[in-house]
C-alpha positions as CSV (number, residue, x, y, z in Angstrom):
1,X,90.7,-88.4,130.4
2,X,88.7,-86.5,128.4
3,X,87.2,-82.3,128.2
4,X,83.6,-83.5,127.2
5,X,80.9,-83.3,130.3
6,X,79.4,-86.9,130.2
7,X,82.7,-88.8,129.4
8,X,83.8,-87.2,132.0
9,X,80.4,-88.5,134.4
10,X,81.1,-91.9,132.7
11,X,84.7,-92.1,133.9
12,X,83.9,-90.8,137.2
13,X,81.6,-93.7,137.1
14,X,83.9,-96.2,136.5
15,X,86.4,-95.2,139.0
16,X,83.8,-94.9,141.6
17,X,83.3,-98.2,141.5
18,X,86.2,-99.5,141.6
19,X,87.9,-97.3,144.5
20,X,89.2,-99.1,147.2
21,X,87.5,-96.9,149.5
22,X,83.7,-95.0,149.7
23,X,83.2,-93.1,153.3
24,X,80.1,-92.2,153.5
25,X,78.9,-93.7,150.3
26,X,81.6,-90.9,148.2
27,X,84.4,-92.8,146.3
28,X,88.0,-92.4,146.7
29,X,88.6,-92.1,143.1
30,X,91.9,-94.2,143.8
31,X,93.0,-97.8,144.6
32,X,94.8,-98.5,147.3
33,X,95.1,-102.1,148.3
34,X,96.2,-101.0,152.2
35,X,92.4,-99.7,152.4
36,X,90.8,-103.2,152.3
37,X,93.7,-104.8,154.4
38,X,93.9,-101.8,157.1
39,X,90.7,-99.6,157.5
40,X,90.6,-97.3,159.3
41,X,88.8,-97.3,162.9
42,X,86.8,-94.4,163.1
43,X,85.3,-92.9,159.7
44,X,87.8,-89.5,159.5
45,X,86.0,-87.3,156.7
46,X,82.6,-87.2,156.2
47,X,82.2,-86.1,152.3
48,X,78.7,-86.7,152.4
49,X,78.1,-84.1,154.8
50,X,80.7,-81.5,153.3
51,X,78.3,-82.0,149.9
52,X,75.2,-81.4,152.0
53,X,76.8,-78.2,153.2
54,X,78.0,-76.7,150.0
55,X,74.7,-77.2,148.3
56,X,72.8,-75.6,151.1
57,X,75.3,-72.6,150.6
58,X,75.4,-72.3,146.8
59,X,72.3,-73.4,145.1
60,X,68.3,-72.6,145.4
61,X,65.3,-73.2,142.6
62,X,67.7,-75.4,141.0
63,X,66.8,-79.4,139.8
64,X,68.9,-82.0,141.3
65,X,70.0,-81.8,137.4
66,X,70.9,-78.6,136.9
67,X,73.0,-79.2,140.8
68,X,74.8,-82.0,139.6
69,X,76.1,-80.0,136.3
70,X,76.9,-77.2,137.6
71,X,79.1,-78.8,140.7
72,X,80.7,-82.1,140.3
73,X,83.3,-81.1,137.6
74,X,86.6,-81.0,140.1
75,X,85.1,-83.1,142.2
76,X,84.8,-86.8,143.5
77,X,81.5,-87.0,143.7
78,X,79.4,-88.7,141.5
79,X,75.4,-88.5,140.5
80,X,74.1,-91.2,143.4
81,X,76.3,-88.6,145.7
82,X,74.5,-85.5,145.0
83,X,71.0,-87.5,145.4
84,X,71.8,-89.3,148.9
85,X,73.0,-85.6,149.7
86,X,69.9,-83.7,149.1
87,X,67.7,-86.5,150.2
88,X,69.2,-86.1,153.6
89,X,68.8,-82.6,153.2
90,X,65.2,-82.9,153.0
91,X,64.9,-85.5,155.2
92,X,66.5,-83.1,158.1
93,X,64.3,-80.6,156.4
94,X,67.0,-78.1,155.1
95,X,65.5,-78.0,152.2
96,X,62.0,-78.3,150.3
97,X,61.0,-80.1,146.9
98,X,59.0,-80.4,144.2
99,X,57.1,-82.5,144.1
100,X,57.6,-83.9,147.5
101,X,58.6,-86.6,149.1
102,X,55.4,-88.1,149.5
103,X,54.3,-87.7,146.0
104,X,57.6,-88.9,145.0
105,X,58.0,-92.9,144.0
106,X,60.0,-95.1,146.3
107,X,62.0,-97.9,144.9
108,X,63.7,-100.6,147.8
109,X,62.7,-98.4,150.1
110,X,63.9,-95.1,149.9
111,X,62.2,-92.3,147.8
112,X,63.4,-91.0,144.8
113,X,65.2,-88.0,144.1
114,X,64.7,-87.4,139.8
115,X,66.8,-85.2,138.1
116,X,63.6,-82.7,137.7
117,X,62.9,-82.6,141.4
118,X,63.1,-79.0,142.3
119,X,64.9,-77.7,145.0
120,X,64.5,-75.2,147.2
121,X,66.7,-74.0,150.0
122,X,66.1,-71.8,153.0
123,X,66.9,-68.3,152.8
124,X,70.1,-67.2,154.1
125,X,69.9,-64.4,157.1
């Protein structure tokens, strides 16, 4: 492995893609050929969501850039992770962004989420 941030990114990269598993759209970071043979019924974790949830508790005026560097060190998600998590976020309206949605670019679809997109999250009570 190595200390430096981006090999690290890179790596995580290349293991994401070829884990044998990805609930929620979050790589195992492992191979395990029982996962393709024997899947499971019911989805048991939901890492998506758990990302949602920390980021709503720890970060605010932040760019999805400055989000990603600052979190995924230790952890098995990767960039494409962080940006499905706070687009939900915003869809669900959790959080707000700038720009917004709508003056954001969609590509197949879905609207972009750049690493300069601001963030902003509710204030806690």
């Amino acid at each position: 492995m190595t200390k430096h941030p981006k090999g690290y990114e890179i790596m995580k990269e290349i293991m994401a893609k070829e884990s044998s598993s990805a609930d929620q759209g979050v790589a195992s970071l492992e191979y395990n050929p029982a996962d393709r043979r024997h899947p499971l019924l019911f989805e048991l974790s939901r890492p998506l969501d758990d990302l949602a949830g920390m980021l709503v508790q720890t970060f605010a005026g932040r760019t999805m850039k400055e989000i990603y560097e600052s979190h995924h060190v230790g952890r098995p998600y990767i960039k494409t992770n962080y940006r499905a998590a706070l687009r939900q976020l915003e869809e669900n309206g959790r959080i707000t962004t700038t720009p917004s949605a709508s003056e954001r670019p969609q590509r197949k679809g879905v609207v972009t989420f750049a690493e300069r997109v601001r963030v902003t999250f509710p204030r806690k009570s």
